[in-house]
N, C-alpha and C positions, 0 to 999 in steps of 0.2 A: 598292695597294702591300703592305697585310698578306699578302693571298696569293701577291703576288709573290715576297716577301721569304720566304715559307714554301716555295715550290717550289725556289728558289735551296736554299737548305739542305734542301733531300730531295736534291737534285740530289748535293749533296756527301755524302748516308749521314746526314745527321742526322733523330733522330724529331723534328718539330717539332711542339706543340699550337699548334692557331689559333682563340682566341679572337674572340667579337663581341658588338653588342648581340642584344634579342633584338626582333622586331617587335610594335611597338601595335598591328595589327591583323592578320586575315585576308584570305589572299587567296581570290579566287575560285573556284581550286580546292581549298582547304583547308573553304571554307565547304560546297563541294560535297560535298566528305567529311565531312562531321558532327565535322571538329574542331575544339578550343577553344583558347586562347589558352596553354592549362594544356600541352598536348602537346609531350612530350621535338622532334615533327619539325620542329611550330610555331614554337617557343622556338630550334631550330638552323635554323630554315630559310634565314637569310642567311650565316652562313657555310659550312653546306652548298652552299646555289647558288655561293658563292666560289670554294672546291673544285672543284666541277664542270667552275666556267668556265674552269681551269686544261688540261681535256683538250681546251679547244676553242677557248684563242687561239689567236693567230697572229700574231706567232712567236711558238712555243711557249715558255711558261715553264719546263716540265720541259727536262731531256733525252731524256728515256723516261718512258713516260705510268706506267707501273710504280709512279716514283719517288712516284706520287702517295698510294700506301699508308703511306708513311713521314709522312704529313701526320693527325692524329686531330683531332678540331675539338669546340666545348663554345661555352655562350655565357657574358657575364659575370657574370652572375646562380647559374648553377647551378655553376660548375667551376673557382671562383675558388682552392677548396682543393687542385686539380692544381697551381697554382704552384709548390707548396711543391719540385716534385720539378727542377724547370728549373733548368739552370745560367746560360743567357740569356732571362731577359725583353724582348722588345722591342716597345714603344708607338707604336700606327700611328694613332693615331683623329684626328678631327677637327683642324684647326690652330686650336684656341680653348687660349688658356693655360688657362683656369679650368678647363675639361673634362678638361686634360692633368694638373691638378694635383690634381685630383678621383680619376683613372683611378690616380694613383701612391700616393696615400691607401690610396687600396683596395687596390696590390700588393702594398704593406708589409704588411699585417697577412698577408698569404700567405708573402712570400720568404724562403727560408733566407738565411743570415748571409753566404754566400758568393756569392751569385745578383749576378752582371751585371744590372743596369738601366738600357737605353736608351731616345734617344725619335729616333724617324725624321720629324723635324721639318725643312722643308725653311728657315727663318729665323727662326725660335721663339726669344729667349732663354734656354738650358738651366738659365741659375743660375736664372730666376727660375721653370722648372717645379718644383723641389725643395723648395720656400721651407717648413720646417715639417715637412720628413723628418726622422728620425735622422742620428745619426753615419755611422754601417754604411752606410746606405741612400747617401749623399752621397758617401761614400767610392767607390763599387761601381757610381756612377753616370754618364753620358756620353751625346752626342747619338752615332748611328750613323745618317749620311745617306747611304742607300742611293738610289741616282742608276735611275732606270726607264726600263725594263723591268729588273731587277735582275740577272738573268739577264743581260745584252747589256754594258750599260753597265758597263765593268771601276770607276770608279770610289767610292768609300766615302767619305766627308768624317768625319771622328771629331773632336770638338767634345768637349771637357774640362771641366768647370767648375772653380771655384777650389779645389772640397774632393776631386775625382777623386786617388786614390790614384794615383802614377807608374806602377807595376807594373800595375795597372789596363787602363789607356792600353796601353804599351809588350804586353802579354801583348795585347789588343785587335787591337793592328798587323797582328804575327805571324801571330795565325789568321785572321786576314782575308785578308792576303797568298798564306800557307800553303794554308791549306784551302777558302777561297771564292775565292780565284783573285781578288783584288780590289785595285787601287791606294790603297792608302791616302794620304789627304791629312789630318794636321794642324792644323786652325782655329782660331782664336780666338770667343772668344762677342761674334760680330757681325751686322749683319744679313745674313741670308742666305749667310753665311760666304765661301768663297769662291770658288766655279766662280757659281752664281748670281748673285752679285754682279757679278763682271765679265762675264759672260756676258750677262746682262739692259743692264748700262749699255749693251752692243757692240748689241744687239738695240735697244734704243732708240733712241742715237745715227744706227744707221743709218736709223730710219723718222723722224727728224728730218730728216738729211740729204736724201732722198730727196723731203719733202717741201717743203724748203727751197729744193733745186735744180731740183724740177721732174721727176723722174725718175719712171717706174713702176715699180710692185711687177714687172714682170717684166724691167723695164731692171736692179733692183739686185742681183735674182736671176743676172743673166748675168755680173755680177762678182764674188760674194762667196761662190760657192762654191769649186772646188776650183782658182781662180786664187788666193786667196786663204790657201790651202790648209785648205780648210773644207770638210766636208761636201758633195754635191752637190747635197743638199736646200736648200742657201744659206742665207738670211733667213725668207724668206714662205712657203717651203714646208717648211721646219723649224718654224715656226709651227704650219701648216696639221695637221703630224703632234702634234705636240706638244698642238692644241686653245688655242686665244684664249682660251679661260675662264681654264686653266689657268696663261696665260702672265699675264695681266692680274692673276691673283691676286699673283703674285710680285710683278710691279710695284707693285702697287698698296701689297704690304707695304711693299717699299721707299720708296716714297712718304709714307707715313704713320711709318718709323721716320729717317727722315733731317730734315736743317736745309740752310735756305743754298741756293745755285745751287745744290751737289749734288741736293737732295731736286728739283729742278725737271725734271732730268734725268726722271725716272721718274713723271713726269705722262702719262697717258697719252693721246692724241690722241683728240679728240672720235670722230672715223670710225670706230676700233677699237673701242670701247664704243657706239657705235651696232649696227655687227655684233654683239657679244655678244646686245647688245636681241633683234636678229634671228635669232640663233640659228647665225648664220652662222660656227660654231666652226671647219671646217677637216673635214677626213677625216671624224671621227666624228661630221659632221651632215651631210655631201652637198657641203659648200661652204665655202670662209673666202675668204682671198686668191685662189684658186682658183677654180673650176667647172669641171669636163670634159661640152661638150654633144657629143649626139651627132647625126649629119648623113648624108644619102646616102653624102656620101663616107668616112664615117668619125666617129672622135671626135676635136674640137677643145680644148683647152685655152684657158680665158679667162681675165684678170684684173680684178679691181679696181681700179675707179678709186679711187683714195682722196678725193676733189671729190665726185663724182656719187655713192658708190654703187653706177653699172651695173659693167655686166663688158664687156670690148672685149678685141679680139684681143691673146695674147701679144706684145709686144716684146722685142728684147732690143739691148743694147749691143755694139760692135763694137770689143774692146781692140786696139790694135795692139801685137802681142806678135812678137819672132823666132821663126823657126819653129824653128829650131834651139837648144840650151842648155840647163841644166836648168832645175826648177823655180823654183828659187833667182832664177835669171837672168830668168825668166818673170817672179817676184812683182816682183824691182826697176824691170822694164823699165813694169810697170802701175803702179804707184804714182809714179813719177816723171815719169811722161807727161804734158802737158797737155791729154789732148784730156780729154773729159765723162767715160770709164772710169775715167780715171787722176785726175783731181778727187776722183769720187766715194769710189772705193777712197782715195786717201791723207786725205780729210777723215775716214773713217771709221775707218780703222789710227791717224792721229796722234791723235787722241783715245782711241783706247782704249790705247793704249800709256800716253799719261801717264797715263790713270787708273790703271793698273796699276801704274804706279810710284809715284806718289802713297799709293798703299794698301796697299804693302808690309807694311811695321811695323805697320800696323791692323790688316788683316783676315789675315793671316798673318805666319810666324817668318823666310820669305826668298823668294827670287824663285823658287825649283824648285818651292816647293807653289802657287805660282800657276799657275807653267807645267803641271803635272802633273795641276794639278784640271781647268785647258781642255781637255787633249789626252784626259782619261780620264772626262771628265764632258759634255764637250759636240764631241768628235769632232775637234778641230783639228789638226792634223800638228804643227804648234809651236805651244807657247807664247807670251804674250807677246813675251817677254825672249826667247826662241828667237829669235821672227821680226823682232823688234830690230835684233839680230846680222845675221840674213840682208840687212835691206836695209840694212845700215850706222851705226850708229850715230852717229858724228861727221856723216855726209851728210844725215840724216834729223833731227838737233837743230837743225845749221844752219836749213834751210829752216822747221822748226818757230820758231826765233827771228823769222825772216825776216817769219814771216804774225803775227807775237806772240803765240805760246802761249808759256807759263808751263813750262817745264822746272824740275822739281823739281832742287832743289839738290843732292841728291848723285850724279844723271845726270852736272848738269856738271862735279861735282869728280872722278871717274870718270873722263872727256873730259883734264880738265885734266892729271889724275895720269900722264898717258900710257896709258893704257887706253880701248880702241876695242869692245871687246865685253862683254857679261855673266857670260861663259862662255869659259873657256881651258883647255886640256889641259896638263898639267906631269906630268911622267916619268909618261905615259899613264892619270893621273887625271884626272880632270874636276873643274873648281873653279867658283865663282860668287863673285860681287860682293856684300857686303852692303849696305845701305844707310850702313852707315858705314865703308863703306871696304875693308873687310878681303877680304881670298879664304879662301873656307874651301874645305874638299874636302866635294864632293857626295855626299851621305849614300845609300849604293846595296846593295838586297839582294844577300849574297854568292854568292845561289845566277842573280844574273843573266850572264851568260857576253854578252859584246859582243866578236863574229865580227873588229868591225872594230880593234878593241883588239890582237889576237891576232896573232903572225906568221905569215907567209903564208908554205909549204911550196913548190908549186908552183900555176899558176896558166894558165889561158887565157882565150880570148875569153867565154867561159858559165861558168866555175866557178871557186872558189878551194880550195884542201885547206889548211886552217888548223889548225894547233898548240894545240889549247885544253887543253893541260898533264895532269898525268899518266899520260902516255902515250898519249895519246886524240888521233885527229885528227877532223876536221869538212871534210864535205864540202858546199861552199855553191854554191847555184847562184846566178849573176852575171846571166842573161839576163833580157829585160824578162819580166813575170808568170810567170820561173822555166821558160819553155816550155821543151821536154825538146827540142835537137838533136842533131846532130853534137858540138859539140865538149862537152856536158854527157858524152854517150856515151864518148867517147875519155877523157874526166876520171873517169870510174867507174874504169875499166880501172887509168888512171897511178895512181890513188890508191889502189886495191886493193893494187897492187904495192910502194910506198914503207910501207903501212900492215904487210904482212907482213914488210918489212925493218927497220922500226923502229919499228913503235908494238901497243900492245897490241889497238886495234884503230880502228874508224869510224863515227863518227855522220853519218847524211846527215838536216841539219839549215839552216834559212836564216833570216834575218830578212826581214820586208816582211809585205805584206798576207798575204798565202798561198803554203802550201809549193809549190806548181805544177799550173798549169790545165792540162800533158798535152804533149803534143810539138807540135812545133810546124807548125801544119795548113796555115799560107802553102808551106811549105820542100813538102809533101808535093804538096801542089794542084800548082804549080808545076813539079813532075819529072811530074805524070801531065797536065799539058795538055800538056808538051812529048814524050807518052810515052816517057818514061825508065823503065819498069818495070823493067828489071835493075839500076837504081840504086836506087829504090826498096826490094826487096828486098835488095840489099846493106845499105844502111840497116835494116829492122826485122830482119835479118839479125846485123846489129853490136849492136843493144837489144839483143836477144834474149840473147847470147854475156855480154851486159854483167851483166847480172843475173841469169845462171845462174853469171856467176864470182860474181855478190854473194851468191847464196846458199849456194852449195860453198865462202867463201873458208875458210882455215886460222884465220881469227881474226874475230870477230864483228863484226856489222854491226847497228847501231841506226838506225832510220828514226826522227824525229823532227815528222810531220807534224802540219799544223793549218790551220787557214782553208779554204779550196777548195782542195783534193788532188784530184786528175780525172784522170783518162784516163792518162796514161804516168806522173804522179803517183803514181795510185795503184798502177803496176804497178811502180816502183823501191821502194817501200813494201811491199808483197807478199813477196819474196823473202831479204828481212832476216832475219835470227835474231831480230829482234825489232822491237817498237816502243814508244813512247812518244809516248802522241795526249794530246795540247790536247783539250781536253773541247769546245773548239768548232772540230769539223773535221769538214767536208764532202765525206766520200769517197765515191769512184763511179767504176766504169767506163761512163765516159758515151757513147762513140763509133760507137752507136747512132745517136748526134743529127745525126754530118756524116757520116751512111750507111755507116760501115764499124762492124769489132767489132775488141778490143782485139789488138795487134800484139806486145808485148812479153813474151808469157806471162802476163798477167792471167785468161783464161781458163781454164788449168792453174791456175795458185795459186789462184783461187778455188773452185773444186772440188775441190782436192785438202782445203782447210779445213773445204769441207760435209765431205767423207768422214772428216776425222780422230777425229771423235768417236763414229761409228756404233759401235751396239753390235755390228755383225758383219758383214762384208762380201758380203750377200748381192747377188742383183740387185734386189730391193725397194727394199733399203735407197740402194742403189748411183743405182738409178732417184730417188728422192727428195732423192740429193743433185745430180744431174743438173738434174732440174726445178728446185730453187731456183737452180741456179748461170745456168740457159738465162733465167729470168724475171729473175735480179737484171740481169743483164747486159744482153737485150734493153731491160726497160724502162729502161734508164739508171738506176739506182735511188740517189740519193744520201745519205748518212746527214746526218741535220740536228745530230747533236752526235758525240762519240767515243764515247759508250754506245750509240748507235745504230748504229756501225761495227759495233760488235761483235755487235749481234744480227740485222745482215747479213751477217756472214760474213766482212767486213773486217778486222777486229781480231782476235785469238784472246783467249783467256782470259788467257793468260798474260803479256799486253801489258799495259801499263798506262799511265793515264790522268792527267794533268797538268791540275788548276785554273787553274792560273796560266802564262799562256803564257811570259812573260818568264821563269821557273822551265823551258821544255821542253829546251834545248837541254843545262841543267844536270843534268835527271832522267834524261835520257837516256843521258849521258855514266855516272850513275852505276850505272843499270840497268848499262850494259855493260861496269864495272868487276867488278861484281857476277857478272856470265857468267865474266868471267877468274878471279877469285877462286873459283867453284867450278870449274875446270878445265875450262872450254867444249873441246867439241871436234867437228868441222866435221859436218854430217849427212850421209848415206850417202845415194848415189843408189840409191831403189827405180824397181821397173816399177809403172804406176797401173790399177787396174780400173776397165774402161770401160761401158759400159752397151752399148755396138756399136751394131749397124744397130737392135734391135728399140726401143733404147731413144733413137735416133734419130727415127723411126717416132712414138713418142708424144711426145716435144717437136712435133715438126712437125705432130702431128693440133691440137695447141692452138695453134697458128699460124694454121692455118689457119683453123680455127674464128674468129679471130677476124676474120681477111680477110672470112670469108664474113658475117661481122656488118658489115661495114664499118668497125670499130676501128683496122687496119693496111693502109697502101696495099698495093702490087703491090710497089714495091719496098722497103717496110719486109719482105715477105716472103719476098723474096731476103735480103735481110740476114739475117729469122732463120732459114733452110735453112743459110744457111754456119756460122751458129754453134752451130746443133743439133749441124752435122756436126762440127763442131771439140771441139765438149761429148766429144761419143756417144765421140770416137776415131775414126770414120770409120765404112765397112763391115766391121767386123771379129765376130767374136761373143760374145753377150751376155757377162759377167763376165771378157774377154779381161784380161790384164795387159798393156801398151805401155809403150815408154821415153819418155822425156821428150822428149825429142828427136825422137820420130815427132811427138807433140803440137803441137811448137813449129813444128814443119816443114808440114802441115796446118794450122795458124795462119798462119802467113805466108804461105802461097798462097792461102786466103781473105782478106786482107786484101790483098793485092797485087789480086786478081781484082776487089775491091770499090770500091777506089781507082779502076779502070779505065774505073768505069762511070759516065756522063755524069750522071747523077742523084747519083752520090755525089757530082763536082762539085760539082754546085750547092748542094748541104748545104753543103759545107763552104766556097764563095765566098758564102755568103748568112751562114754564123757568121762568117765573116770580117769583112762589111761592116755586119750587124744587130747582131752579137751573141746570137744565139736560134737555135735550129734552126728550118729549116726542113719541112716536112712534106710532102715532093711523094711 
């Protein structure tokens, strides 16, 4: 976690020092070297190997391995006196109080007067780490429970003690929110605060259930994941990632800090601690809940009997669910059912629901830092009290009376008062229930912008153009995973036109998982089984038009992407005067993968961004922007964060980069207030220097080269001939000047010709129905 939390903060531009112990003995390669215990490499050699191990997880803690020079390391013996220069201290070591209050003994005599001191304690008592500090020291002091992989998991837990300075705390929030891009949650000094707490009861409750009713670890798995609206990894294979050592340990605190039926909850079943015995931790030991063997026909997936010990073929449960309705309609139709799905899911929701209510006023200040800590600490789509609401309130206490559970009392006076839900909208604020009764308004950063808050302009079947004030509009794609059609296309267009009639300009921005996985490849297949090619090219014909008006408009246009940006994604993204990326966005021209190359001008914008920075537009240079634009493209190349866009070629310099995604559609908007205010005004179509036939010629010698290696089939090398040719300009000569419009026009005939071809088919009916490229 220490290095975790150090790569996180390189990530965001901080110099972070990382402290460690230092090692009692040598290893066998240090012995090998005639060194001694006394040696500067010796004495660093564990949080050196720390460092290290940062360029070689997966997933990567960095953004860019770069970030990793921002990280300096010391152990805590020699370089205790570099404290003195830190604005934040933060304490990673062991979970034994006495070591923790030993470790802050010794920070004091180092920290200036102003120095933040935390401890990234995942259920540790924070008053009682302090007991025998100063004033200063007590004041400047706070739990900071950073949720792991720190990097990944947006959420923070911030835990106060009695003697934390307010300003402390609140300044704490801010920069976490602000500059680590991170949910802050709130806590009281309790155990395990409060995503762990509720999170572990729901983990346990469920392997009670499970083993109460008779159910397997792979029957509970088929319902509690993303029916539940949790994770896909569900129960046991959230475990499995997570590591049983790891999870038991939390239990086990719980277990030992609790009283009463509660503390019994968190006992943990003999079988689980026999695995531990066995080593049988999950992922990072071969095996937990799990096992993957593998056979003639492949690899099989086993589970755990929880009785035996063996491992016996996966099951799974069979919910009877409509097929039709949203999610919403899915979770109520499962939880209210009687068959064995609908048992299991509702024994396991009504108990964790009342506990959550039950623990309100304990382990937090209201029901939003409950809901807030699940959804940003352990993956849930709703919260508790969210998913309350979803399946009814009034409906769901009922039936919990019915089987005699114990509904805390201000549920029902809630019920009684005339209130059915947790959570209500009133002149387009969001309010919540306290536990005594009151509604307050939900306490929300001002720079979060909610699309659906906002009035809608114009709108169709794919997109909305939404009003987000100041003269700003926001263009939202409506389609499932954002897939780029027809009518997303035609909504570019309408909303270009409304935007130079009356607004200063346009942010294309969306909420949901990711900004969009590409056009939509069903729509495409389907016009070339039926060969409809002159419809076809009508269509990348109409993209094309759409986002050369996005990039000539009269008033600026901000792309807003993040999550999986792919394929027509990233070519709406491309053509903007600007952008503003999520620090975690995964952009790519990936359409290599269902046999064709990109259709909407991606191929131009990208190469036009290799050449903007040359220092002179010779053909060398010209050639070297060609080749990176021919390789990022063929290999499908996707950037793993937003810093890495940019040292593909996706981002330019002058784009900038958003911690906090809930903050993107807001930075964005202000970026391109910022273009108004310096008097943006639309760019000038030039003609582009092309590399021509000769520099056609050498992309395609390393094409082939690799065919003849056997790295690329027959027809990944018809793919890359078309998009040499598309790169180069065509046959034209070396350092030629071309309009854009010859580019774009040679683009669409390689892509139309490529669509045609029975192989590209099958790519693209095989991502259809796997999900994965195929490779024929």
């Amino acid at each position: 976690m220490g290095s975790g939390i150090a790569a996180h903060l390189a990530n965001a531009g901080i110099p972070t020092l990382l402290l460690d112990i230092i090692p009692n003995e040598l290893s066998a390669e240090e012995k090998k070297a005639g060194l001694t215990l006394d040696d500067k490499s010796v004495r660093n050699r564990i949080v050196d190997d720390a460092k290290k191990k940062l360029l070689k997880q997966n997933p990567a803690p960095l953004t860019v391995k770069e970030n990793v020079s921002l990280i300096s390391v010391g152990n805590l013996e020699d370089d205790m006196e570099k404290l003195a220069d830190a604005d934040w201290i933060i304490e990673v070591v062991v979970e034994n109080l006495e070591i923790k209050k030993k470790v802050f003994a010794n920070i004091e005599a180092y920290r200036k007067e102003t120095a933040i001191v935390s401890s990234n304690t995942s259920g540790i008592s924070v008053n009682a780490m302090i007991d025998g500090r100063s004033e200063s020291f007590k004041k400047h002091f706070l739990g900071t429970h950073f949720f792991n992989p720190p990097r990944y998991l947006k959420l923070l837990e911030i835990i106060p003690t009695k003697d934390t300075d307010h300003e402390i705390v609140q300044f704490m929030r801010d920069f976490a929110e602000n500059f680590l891009g991170k949910g802050v949650v709130i806590c009281k000094d309790t155990p395990n605060f409060i995503a762990n707490r509720i999170g572990t009861y729901g983990l346990m409750i469920t392997v009670q259930e499970m083993l109460a009713g008779g159910y397997s670890v792979g029957e509970v798995d088929s319902v509690t994941g993303t029916l539940l609206g949790r994770p896909k990894s569900a129960t046991f294979r959230t475990l499995d990632v997570v590591g049983l050592d790891t999870f038991l340990h939390v239990a086990n605190n719980m277990y030992e800090a609790l009283e009463g039926d509660e503390k019994e909850v968190f006992h943990v079943p003999s079988f689980m601690t026999k695995m531990v015995e066995n080593n049988w931790l999950g992922s990072k030991s071969g095996q937990g809940f799990y096992l993957k063997k593998k056979s003639n026909s492949g690899s099989e997936i086993f589970e755990i009997n929880p009785e035996t010990l063996e491992y016996e073929p996966q099951k799974k449960l069979k919910a009877n669910l409509p097929k039709v309705g949203s999610k919403k309609d899915k979770l109520r139709a499962l939880i209210y059912s009687d068959d064995r799905a609908g048992q299991l899911t509702w024994n396991i929701l009504m108990q964790t629901l009342l506990y959550s209510a039950k623990k309100v006023n304990e382990i937090s200040d209201d029901i939003v830092a409950i809901d807030q800590a699940m959804k940003w600490g352990f993956g849930w789509e709703m919260g508790p009290f969210e998913t309350w609401d979803a399946i009814g309130v009034a409906k769901s206490v009922a039936k919990m009376e019915e089987q005699g559970a114990i509904v805390p009392k201000w549920v029902k006076e809630m019920l009684a008062n005339g209130h059915n839900s947790f959570y209500r909208e009133t002149d387009g604020q969001l309010e919540h229930v306290s536990p005594e009764g009151t509604w307050q308004q939900k306490k929300e950063n001002k720079k979060i912008v909610y699309l659906t808050r906002n009035p809608i302009i114009q709108k169709n079947s794919g997109a909305n153009l939404v009003d987000i004030g100041d003269g700003v509009a926001c263009l939202q794609f409506t389609t499932k995973s954002h897939a780029i059609g027809l009518d997303i296309m035609q909504m570019i267009s309408k909303s270009l036109d409304e935007v130079n009639k009356n607004y200063e300009g346009l942010v294309i921005g969306n909420h949901g998982t990711n900004f969009s996985v590409g056009a939509n490849i069903m729509m495409i297949l389907m016009e070339a089984q039926d060969m409809n090619f002159f419809e076809i090219d009508l269509v990348v014909r109409q993209f094309q038009n759409a986002l050369m008006k996005v990039k000539y408009n009269e008033k600026p246009v901000i792309a807003a992407p993040y999550g999986m940006t792919l394929g027509g994604g990233t070519e709406v993204a491309l053509p903007c005067a600007g952008m503003q990326v999520s620090v975690e966005t995964y952009m790519g021209l990936v359409e290599t993968g269902v046999g064709i190359i990109p259709g909407g001008g991606g191929n131009k914008e990208l190469y036009i961004r290799q050449i903007e920075n040359l220092p002179k537009k010779s053909g060398a240079f010209l050639q070297e922007a060609a080749n990176k634009t021919f390789e990022t493209i063929a290999m499908a190349k996707v950037s793993k964060s937003g810093h890495e866009a940019r040292k593909l070629g996706y981002v330019r310099e002058r784009d900038d980069i958003s911690f906090n995604n809930d903050f993107l559609i807001h930075d964005a908007k202000s970026k391109l207030l910022s273009l108004v205010e310096a008097g943006y005004q639309a760019p000038q179509r030039n003609k582009i220097p092309v590399v021509g036939e000769a520099g056609y010629a050498v992309m395609l010698m390393g094409a082939k080269t690799m065919h003849n290696s056997g790295y690329i089939s027959d027809h990944d090398l018809k793919i890359a001939e078309k998009l040499a040719y598309v790169i180069a300009g065509g046959y034209v000569p070396e350092g030629s000047e071309v309009d854009e419009q010859y580019l774009l026009d040679i683009e669409r005939e390689a892509f139309v010709s490529l669509v045609g071809e029975p192989k590209t088919q099958a790519r693209m009916h095989h991502m259809l129905v796997k999900g994965k490229p195929l490779r024929n």
